[in-house]
C-alpha positions as CSV (number, residue, x, y, z in Angstrom):
1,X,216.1,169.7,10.2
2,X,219.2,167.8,11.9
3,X,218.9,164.6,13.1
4,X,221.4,163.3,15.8
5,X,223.0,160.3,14.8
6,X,222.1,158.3,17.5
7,X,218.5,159.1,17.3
8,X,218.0,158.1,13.9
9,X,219.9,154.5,15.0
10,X,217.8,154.3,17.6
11,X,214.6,154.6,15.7
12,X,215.9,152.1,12.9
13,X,217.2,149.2,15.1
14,X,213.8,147.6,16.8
15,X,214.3,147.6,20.8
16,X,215.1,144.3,22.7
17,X,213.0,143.4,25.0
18,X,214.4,142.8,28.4
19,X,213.5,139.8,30.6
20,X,213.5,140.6,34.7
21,X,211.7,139.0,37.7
22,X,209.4,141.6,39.5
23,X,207.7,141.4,42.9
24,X,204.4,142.8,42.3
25,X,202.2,144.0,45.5
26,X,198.6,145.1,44.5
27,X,196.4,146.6,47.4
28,X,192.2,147.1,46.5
29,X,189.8,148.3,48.7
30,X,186.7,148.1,47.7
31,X,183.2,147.6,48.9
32,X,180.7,144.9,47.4
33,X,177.2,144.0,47.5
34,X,177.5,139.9,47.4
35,X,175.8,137.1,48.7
36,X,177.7,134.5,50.9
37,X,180.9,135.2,50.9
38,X,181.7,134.0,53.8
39,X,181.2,130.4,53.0
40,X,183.6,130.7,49.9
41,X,187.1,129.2,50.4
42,X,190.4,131.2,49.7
43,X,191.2,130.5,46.3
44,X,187.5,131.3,45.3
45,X,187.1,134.2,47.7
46,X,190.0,135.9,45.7
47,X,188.6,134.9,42.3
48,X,185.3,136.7,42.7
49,X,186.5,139.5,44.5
50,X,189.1,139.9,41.3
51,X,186.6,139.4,38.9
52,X,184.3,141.9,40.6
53,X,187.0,144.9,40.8
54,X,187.8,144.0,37.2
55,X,184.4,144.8,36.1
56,X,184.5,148.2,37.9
57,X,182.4,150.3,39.8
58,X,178.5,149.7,39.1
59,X,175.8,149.4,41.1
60,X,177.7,146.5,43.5
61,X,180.7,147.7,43.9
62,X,182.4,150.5,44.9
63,X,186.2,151.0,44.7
64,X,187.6,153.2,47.9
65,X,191.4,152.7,47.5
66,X,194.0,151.1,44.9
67,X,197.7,151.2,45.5
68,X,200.6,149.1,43.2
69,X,203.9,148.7,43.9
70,X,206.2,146.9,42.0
71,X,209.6,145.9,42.5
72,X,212.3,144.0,40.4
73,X,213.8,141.4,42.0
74,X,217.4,139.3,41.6
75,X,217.3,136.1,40.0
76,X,218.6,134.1,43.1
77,X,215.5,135.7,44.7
78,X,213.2,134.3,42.7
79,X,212.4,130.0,42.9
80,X,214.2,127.9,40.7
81,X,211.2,127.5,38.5
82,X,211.0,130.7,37.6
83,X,214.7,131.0,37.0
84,X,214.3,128.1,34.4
85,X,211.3,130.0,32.8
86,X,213.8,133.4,32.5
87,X,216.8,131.1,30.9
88,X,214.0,129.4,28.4
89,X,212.9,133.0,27.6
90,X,215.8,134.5,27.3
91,X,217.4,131.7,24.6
92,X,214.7,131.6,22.8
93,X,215.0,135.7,22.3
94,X,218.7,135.5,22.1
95,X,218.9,137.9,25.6
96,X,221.6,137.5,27.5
């Protein structure tokens, strides 16, 4: 058996992982069986609705649609925090 070349540099040499910025969109519909919703604010409202999806279907819940689309995004798109956190993580893999 013949090996190309390139394949067997490929396979030798360890990848290098690339560092991007991506705009993630996730949509869940679901239905659940909870008490007081309602009453929670945002920030918890989105925490147990998260946690319940993640635990999947049962008895409670009941997943009807889920749709992800994600998107990579320039750097001058992204805040200038997360800029910084791309430079720190590319230096400290040696990316360019």
């Amino acid at each position: 058996m013949k090996l190309c070349s390139t394949n067997v540099h490929s396979a030798v040499q360890p990848s290098t992982p690339q560092v991007g910025i991506y705009e993630c969109e996730v949509t869940l519909k679901f239905r659940l069986i909870e008490e007081e919703l309602a009453q929670c604010d945002r920030d918890q409202l989105l925490q147990i609705l998260i946690d319940a999806y993640s635990y999947g279907s049962d008895n409670y819940l009941e997943p009807l649609h889920a749709d992800v689309k994600v998107n990579e995004v320039t750097e001058l798109e992204a805040s200038p925090e997360m800029r910084r956190q791309v430079i720190r993580l590319r230096n400290a893999s040696g990316l360019k």
